[in-house]
DOTIDREN-933126 format. One record per residue (C-alpha): residue number from 1; residue in three letters; x negated, y negated, z. Coordinates in steps of 0.05 Angstrom, whole numbers, plus 5000, padded with zeros to 4 digits. Layout:
BEGIN
{site NUM; 'Ala'; {X; Y; Z}}
...
REM end
This chain:
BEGIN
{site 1; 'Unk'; {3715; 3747; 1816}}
{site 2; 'Unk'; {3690; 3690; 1786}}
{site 3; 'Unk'; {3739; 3625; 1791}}
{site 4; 'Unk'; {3726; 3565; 1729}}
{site 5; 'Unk'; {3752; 3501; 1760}}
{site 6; 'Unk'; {3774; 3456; 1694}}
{site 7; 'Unk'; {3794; 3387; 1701}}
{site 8; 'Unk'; {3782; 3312; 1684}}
{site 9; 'Unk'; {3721; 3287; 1723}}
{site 10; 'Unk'; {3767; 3250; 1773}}
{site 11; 'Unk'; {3803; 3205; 1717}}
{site 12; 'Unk'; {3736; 3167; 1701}}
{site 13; 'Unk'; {3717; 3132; 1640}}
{site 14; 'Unk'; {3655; 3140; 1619}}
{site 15; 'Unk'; {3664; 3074; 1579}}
{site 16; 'Unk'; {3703; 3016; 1579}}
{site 17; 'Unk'; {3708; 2950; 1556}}
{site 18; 'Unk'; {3758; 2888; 1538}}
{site 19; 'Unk'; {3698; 2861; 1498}}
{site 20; 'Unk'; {3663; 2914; 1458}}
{site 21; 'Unk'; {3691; 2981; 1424}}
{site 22; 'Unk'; {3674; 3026; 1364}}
{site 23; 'Unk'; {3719; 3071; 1328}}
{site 24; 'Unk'; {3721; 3129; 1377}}
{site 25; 'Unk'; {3751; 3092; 1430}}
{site 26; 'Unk'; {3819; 3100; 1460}}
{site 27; 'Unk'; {3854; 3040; 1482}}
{site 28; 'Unk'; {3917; 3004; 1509}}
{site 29; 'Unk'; {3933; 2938; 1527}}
{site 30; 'Unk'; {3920; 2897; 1593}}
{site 31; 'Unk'; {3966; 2832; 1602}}
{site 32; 'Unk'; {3949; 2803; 1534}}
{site 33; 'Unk'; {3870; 2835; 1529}}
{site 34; 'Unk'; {3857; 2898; 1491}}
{site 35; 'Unk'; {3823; 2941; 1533}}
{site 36; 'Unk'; {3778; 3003; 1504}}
{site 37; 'Unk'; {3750; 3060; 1534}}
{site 38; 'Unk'; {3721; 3133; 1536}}
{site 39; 'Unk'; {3742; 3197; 1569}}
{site 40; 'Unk'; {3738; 3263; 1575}}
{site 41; 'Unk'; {3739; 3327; 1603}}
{site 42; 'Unk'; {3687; 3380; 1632}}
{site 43; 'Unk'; {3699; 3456; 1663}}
{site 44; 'Unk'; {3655; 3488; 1706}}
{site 45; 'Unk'; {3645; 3545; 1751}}
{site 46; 'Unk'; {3659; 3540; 1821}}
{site 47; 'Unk'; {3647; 3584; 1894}}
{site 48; 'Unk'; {3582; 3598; 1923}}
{site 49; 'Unk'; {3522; 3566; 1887}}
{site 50; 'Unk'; {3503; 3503; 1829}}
{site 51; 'Unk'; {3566; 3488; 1790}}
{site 52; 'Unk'; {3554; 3500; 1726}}
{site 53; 'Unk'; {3586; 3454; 1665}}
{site 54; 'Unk'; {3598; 3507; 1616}}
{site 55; 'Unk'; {3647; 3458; 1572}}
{site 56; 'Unk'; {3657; 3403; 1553}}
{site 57; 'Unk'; {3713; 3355; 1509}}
{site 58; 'Unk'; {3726; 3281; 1490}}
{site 59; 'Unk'; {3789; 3249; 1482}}
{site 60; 'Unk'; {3802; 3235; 1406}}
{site 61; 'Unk'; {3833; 3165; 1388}}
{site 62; 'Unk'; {3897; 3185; 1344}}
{site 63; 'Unk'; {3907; 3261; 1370}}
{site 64; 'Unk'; {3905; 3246; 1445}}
{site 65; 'Unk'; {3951; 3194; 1481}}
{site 66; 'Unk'; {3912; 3146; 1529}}
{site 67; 'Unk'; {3975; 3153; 1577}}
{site 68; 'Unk'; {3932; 3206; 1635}}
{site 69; 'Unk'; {3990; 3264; 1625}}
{site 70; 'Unk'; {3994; 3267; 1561}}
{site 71; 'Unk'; {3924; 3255; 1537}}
{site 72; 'Unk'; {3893; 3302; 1590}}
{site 73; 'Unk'; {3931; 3360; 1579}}
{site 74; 'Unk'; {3924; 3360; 1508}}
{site 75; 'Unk'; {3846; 3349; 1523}}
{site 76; 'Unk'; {3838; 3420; 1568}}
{site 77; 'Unk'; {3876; 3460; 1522}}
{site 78; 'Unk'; {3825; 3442; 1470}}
{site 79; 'Unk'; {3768; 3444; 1520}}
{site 80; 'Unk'; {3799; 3515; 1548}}
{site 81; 'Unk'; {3805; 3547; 1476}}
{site 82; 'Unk'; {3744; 3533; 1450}}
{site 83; 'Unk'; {3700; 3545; 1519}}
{site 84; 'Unk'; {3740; 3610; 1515}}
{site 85; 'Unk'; {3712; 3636; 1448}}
{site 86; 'Unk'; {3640; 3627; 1477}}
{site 87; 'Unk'; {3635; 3644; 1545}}
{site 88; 'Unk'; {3696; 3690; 1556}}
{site 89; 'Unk'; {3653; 3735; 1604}}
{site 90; 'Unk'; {3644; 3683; 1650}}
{site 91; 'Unk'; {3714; 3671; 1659}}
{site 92; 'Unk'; {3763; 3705; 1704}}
{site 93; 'Unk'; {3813; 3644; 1729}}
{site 94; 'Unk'; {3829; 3569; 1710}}
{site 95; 'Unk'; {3847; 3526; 1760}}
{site 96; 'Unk'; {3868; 3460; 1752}}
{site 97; 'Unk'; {3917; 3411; 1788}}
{site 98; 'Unk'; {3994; 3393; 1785}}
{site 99; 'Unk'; {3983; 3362; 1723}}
{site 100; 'Unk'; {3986; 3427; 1698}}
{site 101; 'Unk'; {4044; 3460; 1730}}
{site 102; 'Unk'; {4087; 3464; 1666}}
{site 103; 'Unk'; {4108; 3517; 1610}}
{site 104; 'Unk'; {4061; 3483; 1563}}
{site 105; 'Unk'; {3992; 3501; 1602}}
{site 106; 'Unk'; {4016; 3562; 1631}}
{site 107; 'Unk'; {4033; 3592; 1566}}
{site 108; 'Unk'; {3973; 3568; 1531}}
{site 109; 'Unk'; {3939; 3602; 1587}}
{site 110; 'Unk'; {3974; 3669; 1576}}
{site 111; 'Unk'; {3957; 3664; 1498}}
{site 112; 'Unk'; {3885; 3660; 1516}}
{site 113; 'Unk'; {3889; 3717; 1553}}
{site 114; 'Unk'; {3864; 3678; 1617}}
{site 115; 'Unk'; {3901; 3671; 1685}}
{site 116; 'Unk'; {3911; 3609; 1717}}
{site 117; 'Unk'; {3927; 3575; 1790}}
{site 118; 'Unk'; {3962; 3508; 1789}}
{site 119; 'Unk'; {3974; 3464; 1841}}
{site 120; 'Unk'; {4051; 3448; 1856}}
{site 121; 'Unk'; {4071; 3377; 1885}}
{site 122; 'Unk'; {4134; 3351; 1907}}
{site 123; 'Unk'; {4151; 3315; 1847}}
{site 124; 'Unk'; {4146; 3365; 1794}}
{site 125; 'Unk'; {4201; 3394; 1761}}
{site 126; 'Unk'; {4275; 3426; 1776}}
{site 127; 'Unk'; {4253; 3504; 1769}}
{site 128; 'Unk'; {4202; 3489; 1821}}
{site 129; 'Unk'; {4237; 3449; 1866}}
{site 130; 'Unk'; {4294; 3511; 1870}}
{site 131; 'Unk'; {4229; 3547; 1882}}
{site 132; 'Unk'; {4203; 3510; 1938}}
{site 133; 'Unk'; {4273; 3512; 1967}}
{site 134; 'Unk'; {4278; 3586; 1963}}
{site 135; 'Unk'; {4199; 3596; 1995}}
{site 136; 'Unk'; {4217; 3553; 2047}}
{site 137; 'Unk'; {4282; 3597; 2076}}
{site 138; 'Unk'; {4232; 3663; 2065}}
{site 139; 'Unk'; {4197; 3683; 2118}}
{site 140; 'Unk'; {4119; 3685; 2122}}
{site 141; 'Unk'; {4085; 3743; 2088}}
{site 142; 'Unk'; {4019; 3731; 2122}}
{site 143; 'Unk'; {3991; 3699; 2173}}
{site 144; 'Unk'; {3904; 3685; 2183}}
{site 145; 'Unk'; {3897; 3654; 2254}}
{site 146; 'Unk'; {3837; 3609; 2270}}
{site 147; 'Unk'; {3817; 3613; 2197}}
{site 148; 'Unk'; {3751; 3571; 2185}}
{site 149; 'Unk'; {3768; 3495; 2187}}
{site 150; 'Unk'; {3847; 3519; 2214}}
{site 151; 'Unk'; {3879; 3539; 2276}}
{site 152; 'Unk'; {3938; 3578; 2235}}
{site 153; 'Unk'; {3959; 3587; 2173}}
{site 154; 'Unk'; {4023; 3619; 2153}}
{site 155; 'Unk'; {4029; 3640; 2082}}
{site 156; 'Unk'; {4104; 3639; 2059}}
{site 157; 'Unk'; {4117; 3667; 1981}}
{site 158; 'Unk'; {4175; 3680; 1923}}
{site 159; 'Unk'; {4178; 3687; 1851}}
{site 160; 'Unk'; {4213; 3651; 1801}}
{site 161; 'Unk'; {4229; 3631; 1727}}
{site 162; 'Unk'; {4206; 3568; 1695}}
{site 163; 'Unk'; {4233; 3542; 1627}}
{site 164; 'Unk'; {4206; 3564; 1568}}
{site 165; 'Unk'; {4160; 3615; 1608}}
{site 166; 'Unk'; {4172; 3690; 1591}}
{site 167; 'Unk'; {4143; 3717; 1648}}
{site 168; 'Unk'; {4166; 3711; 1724}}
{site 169; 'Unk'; {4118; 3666; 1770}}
{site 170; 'Unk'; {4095; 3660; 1843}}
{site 171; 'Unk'; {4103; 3604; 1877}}
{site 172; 'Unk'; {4069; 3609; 1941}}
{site 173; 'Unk'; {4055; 3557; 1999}}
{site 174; 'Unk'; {3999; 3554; 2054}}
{site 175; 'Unk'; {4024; 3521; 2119}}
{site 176; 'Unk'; {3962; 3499; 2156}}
{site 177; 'Unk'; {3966; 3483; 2232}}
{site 178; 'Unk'; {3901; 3437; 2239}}
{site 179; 'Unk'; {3855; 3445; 2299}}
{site 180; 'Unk'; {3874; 3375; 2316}}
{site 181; 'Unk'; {3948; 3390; 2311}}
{site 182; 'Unk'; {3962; 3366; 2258}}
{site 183; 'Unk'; {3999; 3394; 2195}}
{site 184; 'Unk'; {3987; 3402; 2117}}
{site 185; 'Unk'; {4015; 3448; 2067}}
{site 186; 'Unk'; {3987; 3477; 1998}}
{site 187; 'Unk'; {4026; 3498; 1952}}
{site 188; 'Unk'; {4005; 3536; 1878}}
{site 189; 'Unk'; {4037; 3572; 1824}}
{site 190; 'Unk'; {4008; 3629; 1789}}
{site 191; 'Unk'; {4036; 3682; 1738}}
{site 192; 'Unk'; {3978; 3735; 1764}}
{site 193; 'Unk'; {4025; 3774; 1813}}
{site 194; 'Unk'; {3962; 3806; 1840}}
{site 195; 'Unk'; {3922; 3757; 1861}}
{site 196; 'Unk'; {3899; 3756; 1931}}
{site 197; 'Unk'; {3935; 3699; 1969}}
{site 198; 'Unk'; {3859; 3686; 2006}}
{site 199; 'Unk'; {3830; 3681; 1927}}
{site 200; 'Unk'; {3884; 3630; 1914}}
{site 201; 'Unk'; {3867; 3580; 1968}}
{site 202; 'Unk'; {3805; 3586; 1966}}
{site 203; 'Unk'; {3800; 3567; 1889}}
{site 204; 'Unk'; {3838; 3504; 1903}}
{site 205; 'Unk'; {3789; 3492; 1965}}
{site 206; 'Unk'; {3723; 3494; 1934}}
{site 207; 'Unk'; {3745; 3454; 1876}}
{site 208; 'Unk'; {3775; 3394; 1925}}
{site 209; 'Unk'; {3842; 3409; 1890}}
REM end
């Protein structure tokens, strides 16, 4: 399976200014400056060998917000429907962070005819919080010991509804016991009920998610 990793290139701006601008440029207000600047957005394959660009999209001044949420997710639906209509072959998965863990991406997903793996934080919303709840009283449905980089990791899964989401999701979290001790956890939503658990962290992995 091929994985397409599709996300912001780490916030950046490719331009910015409080001095010069032109009429493409996004911009917002710094103390009592103007400040003006370009973004955008890229997607890529990821795994094993070059990562290859196979999209990319530009903020547009008037259509997207310069607030990051907002702006960004509006950007990579664009970016993901059009990249879609050319190089639907290539493309099995979208990954892309907790930005994205809402009904709006997951459904535009599903319309697309694309799965997706999102990364779930603490902070997100109420549906996934009763989730993470629920996930956490389960008991572990795998466990990989001395998996590469980990001394254990126990895998620990449910399913559940979101608003405005027909279909039922998985929420499953990756505990990770480090060599050193120390402990982490992962934790991703999908609506592919099928997916290997191994596929899912590993997408987030190679993609530094």
């Amino acid at each position: 399976m091929r994985l397409i990793y599709e996300k912001p290139i780490d916030g950046t701006k490719f331009f910015s200014s409080n001095k010069k601008n032109c009429p493409e440029c996004l911009k917002n207000i710094k103390g009592n400056k103007i400040h003006s600047f370009h973004s955008g957005a890229v997607i890529s394959t990821v795994g094993k060998g070059p990562k290859l660009v196979i999209g990319f999209e530009m903020y547009r001044p008037g259509e997207d917000s310069a607030s990051k949420d907002e702006g960004e997710l509006n950007v990579a639906k664009r970016l993901l429907s059009s990249t879609m209509k050319s190089q639907k072959r290539l493309m099995d998965v979208v990954v892309y962070d907790a930005l994205a863990c809402n009904s709006v991406w997951i459904n535009h997903c599903k319309n697309l005819g694309i799965d997706t793996i999102v990364r779930a934080k603490n902070n997100n919303n109420k549906s996934l919080r009763s989730a993470r709840k629920k996930t956490n009283k389960s008991k572990a449905v795998g466990v990989w010991e001395d998996e590469k980089g980990f001394e254990k990791v126990e895998v620990y899964e449910s399913t559940f509804t979101m608003d405005n989401v027909e279909q039922p999701l998985r929420f499953v979290k990756f505990a990770m016991k480090h060599k050193d001790k120390k402990r982490s956890q992962l934790m991703i939503v999908t609506p592919s009920m099928d997916m290997a658990h191994k596929t899912c962290s590993k997408s987030l992995e190679r993609v530094g998610i």
